[in-house]
C-alpha positions as CSV (number, residue, x, y, z in Angstrom):
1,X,-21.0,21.5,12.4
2,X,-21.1,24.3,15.2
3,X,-24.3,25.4,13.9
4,X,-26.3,25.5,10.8
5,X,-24.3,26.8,7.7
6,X,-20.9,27.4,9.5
7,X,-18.3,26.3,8.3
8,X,-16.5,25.2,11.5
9,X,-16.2,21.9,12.1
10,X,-16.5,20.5,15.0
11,X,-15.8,16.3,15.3
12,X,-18.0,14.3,17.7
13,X,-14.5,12.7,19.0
14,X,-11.4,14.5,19.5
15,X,-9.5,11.1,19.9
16,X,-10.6,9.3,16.7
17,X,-10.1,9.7,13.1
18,X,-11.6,11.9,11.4
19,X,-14.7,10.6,9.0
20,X,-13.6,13.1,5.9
21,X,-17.2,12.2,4.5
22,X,-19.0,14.0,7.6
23,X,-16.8,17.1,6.9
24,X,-17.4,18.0,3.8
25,X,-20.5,17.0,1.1
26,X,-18.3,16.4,-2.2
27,X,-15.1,14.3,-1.8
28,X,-12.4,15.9,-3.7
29,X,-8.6,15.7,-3.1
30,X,-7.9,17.3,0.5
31,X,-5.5,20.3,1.2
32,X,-4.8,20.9,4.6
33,X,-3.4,24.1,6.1
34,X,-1.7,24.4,9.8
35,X,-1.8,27.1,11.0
36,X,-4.2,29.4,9.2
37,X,-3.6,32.7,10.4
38,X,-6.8,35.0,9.3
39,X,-7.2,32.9,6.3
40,X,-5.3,35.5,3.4
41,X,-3.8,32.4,1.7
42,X,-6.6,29.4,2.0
43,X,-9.5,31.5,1.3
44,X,-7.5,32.8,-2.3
45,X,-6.5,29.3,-2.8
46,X,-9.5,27.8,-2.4
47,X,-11.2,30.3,-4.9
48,X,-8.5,29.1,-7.3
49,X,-9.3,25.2,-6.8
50,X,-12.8,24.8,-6.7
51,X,-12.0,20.7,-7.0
52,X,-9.9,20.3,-4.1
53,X,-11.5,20.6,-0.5
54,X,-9.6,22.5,2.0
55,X,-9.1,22.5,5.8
56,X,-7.8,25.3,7.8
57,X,-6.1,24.9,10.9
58,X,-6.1,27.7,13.5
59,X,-5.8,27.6,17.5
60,X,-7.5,31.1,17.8
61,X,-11.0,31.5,17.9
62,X,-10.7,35.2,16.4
63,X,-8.6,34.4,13.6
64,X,-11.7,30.8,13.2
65,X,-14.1,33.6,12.7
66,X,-12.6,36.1,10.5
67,X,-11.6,33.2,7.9
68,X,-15.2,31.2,8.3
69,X,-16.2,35.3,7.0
70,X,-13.8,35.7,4.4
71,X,-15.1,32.2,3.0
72,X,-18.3,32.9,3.5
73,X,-18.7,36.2,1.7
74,X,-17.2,34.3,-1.2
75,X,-19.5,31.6,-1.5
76,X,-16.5,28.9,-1.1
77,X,-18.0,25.3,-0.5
78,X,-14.7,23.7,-0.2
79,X,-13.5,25.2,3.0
80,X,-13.9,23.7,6.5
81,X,-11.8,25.3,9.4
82,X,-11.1,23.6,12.7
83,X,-10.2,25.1,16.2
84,X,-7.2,22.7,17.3
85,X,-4.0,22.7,18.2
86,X,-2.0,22.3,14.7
87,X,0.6,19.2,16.0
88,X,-2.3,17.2,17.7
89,X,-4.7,17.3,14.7
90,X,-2.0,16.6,12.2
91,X,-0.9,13.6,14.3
92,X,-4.2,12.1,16.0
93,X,-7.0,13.4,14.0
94,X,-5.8,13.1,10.1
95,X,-6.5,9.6,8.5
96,X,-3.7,8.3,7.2
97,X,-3.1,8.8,3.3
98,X,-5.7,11.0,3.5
99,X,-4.0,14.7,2.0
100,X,-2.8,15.8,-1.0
101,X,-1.1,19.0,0.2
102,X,0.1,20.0,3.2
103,X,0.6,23.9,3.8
104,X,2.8,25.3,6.7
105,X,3.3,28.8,6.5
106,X,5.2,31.2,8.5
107,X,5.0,29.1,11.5
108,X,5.5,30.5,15.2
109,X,9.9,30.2,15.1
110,X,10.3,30.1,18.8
111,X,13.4,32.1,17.9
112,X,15.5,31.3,21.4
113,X,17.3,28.0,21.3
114,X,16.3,26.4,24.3
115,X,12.6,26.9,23.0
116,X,13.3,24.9,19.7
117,X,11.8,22.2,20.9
118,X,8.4,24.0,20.5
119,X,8.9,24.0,17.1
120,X,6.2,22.6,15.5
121,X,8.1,21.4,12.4
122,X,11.1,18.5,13.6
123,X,12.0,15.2,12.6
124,X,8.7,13.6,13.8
125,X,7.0,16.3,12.0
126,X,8.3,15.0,8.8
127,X,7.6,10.8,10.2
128,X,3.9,12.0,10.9
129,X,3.4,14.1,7.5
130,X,4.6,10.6,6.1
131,X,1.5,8.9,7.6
132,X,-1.2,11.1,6.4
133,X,0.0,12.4,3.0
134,X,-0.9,10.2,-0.2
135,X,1.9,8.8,-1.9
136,X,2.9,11.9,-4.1
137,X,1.5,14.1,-1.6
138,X,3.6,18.1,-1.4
139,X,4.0,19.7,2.0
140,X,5.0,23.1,1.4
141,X,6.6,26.1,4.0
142,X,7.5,29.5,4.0
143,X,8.9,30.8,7.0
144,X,11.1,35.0,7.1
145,X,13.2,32.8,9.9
146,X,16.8,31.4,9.0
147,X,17.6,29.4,11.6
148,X,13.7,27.5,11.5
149,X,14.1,27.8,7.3
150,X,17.7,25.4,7.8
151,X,16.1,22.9,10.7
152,X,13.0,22.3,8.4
153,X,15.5,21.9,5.0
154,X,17.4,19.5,7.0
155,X,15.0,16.7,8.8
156,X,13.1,16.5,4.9
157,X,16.5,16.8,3.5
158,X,17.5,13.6,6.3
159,X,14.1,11.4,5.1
160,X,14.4,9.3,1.5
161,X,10.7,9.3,1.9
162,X,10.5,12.9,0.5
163,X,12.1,14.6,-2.2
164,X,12.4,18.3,-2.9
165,X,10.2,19.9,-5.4
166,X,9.7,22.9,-6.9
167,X,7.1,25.0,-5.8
168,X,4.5,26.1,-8.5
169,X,4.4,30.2,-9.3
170,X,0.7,30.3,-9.2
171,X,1.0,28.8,-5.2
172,X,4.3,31.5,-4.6
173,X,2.0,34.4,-6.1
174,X,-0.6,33.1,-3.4
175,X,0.1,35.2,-0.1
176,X,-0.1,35.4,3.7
177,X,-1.3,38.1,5.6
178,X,2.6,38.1,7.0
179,X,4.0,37.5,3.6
180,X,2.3,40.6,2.4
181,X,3.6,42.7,5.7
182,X,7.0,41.3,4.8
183,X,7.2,42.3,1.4
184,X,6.4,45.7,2.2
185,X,9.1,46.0,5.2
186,X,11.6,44.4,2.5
187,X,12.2,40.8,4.8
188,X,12.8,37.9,2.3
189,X,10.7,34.9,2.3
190,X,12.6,31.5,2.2
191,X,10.1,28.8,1.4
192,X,10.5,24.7,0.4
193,X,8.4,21.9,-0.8
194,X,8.3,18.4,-0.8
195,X,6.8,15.5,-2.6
196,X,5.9,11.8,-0.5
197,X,7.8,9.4,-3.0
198,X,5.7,6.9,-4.4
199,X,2.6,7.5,-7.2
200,X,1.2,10.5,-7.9
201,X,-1.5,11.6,-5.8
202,X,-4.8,12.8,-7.2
């Protein structure tokens, strides 16, 4: 931990594994979310599923500290939060069959084409999500971007390892801090999920 009672995590190696043990006290089923903006969605969630654990993903230490707030103030034990770039922690840092859910929401589109290749969602995206997920494991996106919403749809349409699932309307009725802003402009959320074939995960 960065200090006593945060809830930022901070691993002794940034080129190992992580030890899900060291990060938080009860082991429950794990939810991870990349990108976790200023924490809208994980800290409601969390309230909701006080048996899962959940791990927030964010780059920026600003957005780090309002969500390790939010939690705070709400007396969450299940939340941890990380400062990392989203593609290397998914890739290097996540045990493998290690998470239940995945959460991707509104992620940056890098709208021009010749900067697609930022995008942080791709075909290895889905081979690495493959890897870390539990065998019935959901990853689940929303994204106000057409042309990102159609790339995503089609490298987890491409893999047999996933199928599409429906997305729950308690999870839909949980929002983003964008989602809300969208709703209010009148922009449409297009969102997906899908499940890791194989047994149900716990």
């Amino acid at each position: 931990m960065e200090r006593a009672g945060s809830l930022l995590f901070k691993p002794a190696s940034y080129v190992e594994r992580l030890e899900l043990a060291e990060i938080f006290p009860e082991q429950q089923p794990l939810e991870v979310e990349l990108g976790a903006g200023d924490g809208s969605f994980l800290v409601q969630w969390a309230k909701r599923n006080p048996a899962h654990n959940f791990l927030g993903v964010e780059r920026l230490l600003g957005r780090i500290r309002k969500i390790e707030r939010k939690a705070s103030r709400a007396g969450l034990q299940n939340v941890r939060l990380m400062r990392i770039e989203a593609r290397y922690f998914l890739e290097y840092l996540l045990p493998e069959r290690s998470v239940t859910r995945l959460h991707v929401y509104f992620p940056d589109p890098w709208p021009k084409r010749k900067h697609w290749k930022n995008r942080l969602v791709n075909a290895h995206f889905v081979e690495v999500a493959a890897r870390v997920l539990k065998r019935g494991g959901e990853v689940f996106f929303r994204t106000d971007d057409k042309d990102y919403f159609e790339q995503i749809t089609s490298v987890f349409g491409a893999d047999r390892k996933f199928g599409r699932v429906e997305t729950s309307e308690e999870l839909r009725e949980t929002l983003t801090d964008f989602e809300r802003t969208f709703q209010e402009q009148g922009v449409r959320t297009l969102s997906a999920a899908y499940e890791l074939k194989g047994k149900a995960a716990p």
